[in-house]
C-alpha positions as CSV (number, residue, x, y, z in Angstrom):
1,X,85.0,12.1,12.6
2,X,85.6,9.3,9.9
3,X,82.6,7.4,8.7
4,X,83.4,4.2,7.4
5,X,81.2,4.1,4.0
6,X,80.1,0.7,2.9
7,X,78.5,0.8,-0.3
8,X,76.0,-1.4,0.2
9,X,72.8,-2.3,-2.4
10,X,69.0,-1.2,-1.5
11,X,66.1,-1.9,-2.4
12,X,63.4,1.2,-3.5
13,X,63.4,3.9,-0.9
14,X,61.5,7.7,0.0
15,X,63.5,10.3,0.5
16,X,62.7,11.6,4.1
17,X,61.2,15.2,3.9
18,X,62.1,16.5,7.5
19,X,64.7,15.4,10.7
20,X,63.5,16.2,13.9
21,X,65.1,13.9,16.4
22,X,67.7,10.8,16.3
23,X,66.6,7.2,17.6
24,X,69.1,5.2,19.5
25,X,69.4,1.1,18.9
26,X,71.3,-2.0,20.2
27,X,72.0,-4.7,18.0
28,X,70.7,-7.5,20.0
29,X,74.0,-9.4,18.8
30,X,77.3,-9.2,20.5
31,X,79.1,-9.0,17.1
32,X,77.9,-7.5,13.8
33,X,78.5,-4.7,11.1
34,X,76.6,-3.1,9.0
35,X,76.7,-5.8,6.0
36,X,75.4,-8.3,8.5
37,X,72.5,-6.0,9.5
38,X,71.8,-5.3,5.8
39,X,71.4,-9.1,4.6
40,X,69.2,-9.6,7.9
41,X,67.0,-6.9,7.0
42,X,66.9,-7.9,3.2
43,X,66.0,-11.3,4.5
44,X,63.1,-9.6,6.2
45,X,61.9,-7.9,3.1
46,X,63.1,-5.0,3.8
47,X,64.9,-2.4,1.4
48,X,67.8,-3.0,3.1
49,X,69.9,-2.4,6.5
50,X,67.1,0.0,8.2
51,X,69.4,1.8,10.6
52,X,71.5,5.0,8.7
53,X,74.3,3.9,11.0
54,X,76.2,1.6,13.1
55,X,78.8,2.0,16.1
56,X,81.2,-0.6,15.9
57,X,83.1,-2.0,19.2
58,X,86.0,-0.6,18.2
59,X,84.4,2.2,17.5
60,X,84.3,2.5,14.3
61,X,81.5,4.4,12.6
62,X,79.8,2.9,9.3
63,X,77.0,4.1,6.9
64,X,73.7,2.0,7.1
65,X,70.8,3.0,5.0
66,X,71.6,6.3,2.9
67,X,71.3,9.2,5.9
68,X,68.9,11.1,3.4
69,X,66.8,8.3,3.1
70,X,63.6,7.1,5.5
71,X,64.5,4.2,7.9
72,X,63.5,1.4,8.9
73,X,64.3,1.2,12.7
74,X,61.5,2.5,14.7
75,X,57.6,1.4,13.6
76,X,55.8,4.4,13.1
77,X,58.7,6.7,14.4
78,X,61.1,6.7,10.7
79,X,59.2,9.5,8.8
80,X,61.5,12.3,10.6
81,X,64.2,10.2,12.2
82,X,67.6,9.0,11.9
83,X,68.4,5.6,13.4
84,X,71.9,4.5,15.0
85,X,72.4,1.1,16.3
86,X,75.6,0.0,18.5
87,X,76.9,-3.3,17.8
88,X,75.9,-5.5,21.2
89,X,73.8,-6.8,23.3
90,X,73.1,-4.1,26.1
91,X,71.1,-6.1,27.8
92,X,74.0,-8.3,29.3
93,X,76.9,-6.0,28.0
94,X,78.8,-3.1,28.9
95,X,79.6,-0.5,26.6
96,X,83.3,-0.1,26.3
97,X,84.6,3.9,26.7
98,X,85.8,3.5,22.5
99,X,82.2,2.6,21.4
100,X,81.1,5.4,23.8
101,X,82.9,8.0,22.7
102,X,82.1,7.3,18.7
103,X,78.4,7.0,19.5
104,X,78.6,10.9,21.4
105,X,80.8,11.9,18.5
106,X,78.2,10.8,15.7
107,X,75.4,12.3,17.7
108,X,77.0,15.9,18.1
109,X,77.6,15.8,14.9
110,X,74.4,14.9,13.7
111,X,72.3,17.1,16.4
112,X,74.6,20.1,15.0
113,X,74.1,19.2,11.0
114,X,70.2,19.3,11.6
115,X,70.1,21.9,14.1
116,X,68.0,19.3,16.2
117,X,68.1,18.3,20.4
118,X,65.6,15.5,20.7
119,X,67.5,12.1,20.9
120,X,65.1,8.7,21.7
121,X,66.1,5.3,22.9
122,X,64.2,2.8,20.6
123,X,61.9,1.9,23.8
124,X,60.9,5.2,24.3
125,X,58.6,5.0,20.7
126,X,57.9,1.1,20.6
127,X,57.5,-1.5,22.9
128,X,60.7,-3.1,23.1
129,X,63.6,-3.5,26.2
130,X,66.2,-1.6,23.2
131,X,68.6,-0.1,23.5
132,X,68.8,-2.2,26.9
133,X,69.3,-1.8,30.5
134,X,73.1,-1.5,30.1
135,X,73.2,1.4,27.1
136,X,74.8,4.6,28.7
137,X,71.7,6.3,27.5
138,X,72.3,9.5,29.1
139,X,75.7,10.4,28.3
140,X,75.4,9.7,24.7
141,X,72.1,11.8,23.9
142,X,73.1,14.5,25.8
143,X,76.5,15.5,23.7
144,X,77.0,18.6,22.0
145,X,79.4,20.0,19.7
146,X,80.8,21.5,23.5
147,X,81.7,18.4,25.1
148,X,82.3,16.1,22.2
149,X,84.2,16.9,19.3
150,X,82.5,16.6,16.1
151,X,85.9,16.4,13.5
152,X,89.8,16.0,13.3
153,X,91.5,19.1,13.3
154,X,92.7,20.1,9.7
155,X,95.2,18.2,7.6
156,X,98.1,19.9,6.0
157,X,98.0,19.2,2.4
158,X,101.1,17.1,2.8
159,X,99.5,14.9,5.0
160,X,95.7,14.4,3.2
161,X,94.6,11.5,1.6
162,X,96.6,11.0,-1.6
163,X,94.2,11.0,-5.6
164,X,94.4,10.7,-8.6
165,X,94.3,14.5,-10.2
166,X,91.9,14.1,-13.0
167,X,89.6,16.9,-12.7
168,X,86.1,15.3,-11.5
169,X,84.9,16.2,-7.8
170,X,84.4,12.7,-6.6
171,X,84.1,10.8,-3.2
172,X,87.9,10.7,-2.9
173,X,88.2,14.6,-3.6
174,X,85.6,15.6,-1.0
175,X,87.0,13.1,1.3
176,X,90.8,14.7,1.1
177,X,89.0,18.5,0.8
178,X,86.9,17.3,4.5
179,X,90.5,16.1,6.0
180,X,92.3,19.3,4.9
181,X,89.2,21.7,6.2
182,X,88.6,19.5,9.4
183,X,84.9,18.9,8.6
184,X,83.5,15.5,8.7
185,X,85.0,12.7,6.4
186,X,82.5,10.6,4.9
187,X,83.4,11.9,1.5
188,X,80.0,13.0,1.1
189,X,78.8,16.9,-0.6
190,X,75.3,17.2,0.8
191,X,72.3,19.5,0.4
192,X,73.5,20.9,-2.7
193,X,70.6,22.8,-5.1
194,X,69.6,20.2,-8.2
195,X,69.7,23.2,-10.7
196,X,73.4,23.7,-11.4
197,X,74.1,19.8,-11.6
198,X,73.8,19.8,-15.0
199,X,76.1,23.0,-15.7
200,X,78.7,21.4,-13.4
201,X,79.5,18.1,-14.9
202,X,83.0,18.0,-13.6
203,X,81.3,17.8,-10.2
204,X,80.9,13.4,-10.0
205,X,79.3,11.3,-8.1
206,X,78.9,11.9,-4.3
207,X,76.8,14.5,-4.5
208,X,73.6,14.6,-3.0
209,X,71.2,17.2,-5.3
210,X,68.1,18.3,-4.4
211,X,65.2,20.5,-5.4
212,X,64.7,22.9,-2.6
213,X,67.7,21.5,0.6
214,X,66.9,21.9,4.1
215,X,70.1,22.4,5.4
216,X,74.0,23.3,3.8
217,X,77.3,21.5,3.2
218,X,79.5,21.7,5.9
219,X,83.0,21.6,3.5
220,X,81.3,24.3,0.8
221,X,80.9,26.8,3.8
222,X,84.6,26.2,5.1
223,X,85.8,26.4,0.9
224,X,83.8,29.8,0.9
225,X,85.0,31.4,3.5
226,X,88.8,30.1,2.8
227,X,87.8,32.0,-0.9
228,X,85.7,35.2,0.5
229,X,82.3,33.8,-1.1
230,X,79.0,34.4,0.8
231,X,79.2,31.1,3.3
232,X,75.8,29.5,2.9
233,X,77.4,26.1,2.6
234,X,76.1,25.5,-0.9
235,X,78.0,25.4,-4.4
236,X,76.7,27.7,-7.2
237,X,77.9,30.3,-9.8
238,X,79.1,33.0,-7.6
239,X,81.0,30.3,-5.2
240,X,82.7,28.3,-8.0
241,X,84.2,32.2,-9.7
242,X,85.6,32.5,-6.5
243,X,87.3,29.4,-6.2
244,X,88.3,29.9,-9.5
245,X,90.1,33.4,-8.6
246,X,91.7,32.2,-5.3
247,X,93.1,29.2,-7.8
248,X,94.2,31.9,-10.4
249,X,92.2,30.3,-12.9
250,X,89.3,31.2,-15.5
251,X,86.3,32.8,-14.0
252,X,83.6,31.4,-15.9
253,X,81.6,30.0,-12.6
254,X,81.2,26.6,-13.8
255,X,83.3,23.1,-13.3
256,X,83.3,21.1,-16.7
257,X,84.1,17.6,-17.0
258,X,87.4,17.5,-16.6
259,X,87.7,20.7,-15.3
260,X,91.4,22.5,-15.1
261,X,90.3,24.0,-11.7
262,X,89.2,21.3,-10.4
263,X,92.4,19.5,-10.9
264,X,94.4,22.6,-9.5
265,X,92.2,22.0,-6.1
266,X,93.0,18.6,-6.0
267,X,96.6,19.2,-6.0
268,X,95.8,22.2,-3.3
């Protein structure tokens, strides 16, 4: 699954502290993305786009609001939800079987990153006719990992997304490291422990560092079993020596900035 990141400007925001369900929206509009929802919702007053993501049409899937982030989607219902709006008007229109599919893909995925069921039309927790009487409600809460697949299969190395071999674990990197591993591209290393950011400066920006994560990085776990570390899904001393050995480089657990290893993973 490829998500489409847009690198839009917010506003402040609160990190939200728990996810325990996902919240399903139309757009009321038969054609917008998720720059068009952003400069609505900033005309509002808002920090910015309030939905974490939106299902194009054509099925495309792009970022919204930051997915770590509280929304601003659902009145009194954001504190421990994630938001998704489809671009529409469900009220008169009918979901085409492209839009469909995306919107069960990004929900499997998400249900099965948060180890979470519970998926809401926006009606259900405000008083409101969204999603609308046309959204295939049903078959897109009730995916799974089972019945809706959740990422490409793997990329040879020949294949994956071309960069610039320089050493620092970026966007690009993680995005070419998801293709080759088959986890989900959106280029993104989350729920990674705040205390080794500092002795990993070769390890950019895309990383999302935190004090105490509730969950795990799905490309770290696939990297540590491909290496033989302990798969917990999150980067650290013990994971970065064994990268290090199954590169054939020094074992000193840490990525400077450059880093030789880092480059010698890029060119993996």
């Amino acid at each position: 699954m490829d998500i489409k990141e847009t690198n839009l400007s917010f506003k402040s925001m609160s990190v939200r502290s728990k996810t325990t369900r996902i919240i399903l929206h139309h757009a009321a509009a038969k054609s917008c993305g998720a720059a068009t929802i952003h400069q609505w919702h900033l005309n509002n007053g808002w920090s910015g786009i309030g939905y974490h993501f939106v299902v194009r049409k054509n099925g495309t899937i792009e970022r919204g609001r930051p997915e770590k982030y509280v929304g601003a989607h659902a009145s009194g219902s954001n504190s421990d939800s994630i938001g998704i709006c489809f671009e529409g008007d469900f009220m008169s229109e009918k979901m085409t079987d492209t839009q469909k599919n995306a919107g069960k893909e990004l929900v499997a995925y998400l249900k099965k990153k948060y180890s979470i069921s519970k998926v809401q039309k926006h009606s259900d927790v405000c008083s409101t006719d969204c999603p609308g009487k046309n959204f295939p409600f049903s078959e897109i809460a009730g995916a799974t990992s089972n019945s809706s697949s959740t990422s490409k299969p793997a990329a040879s190395a020949s294949k994956a997304e071309q960069l610039k071999v320089d050493g620092w674990w970026g966007p690009k990197t993680t995005r070419r490291l998801q293709k080759i591993f088959g986890t989900t591209v959106d280029g993104v290393v989350s729920n990674q422990f705040s205390c080794y950011k500092s002795q990993n400066p070769g390890l950019d920006s895309g990383w999302e560092w935190e004090s105490n994560p509730s969950g795990y990085s799905p490309l770290i776990k696939a990297i540590q079993k491909k290496v033989g570390a302990t798969q917990d899904g999150h980067i650290g001393p013990k994971t970065i020596k064994a990268i290090q050995k199954w590169l054939g480089c020094t074992q000193d657990g840490v990525f400077s900035g450059p880093s030789p290893c880092i480059k010698k993973l890029q060119q993996w």
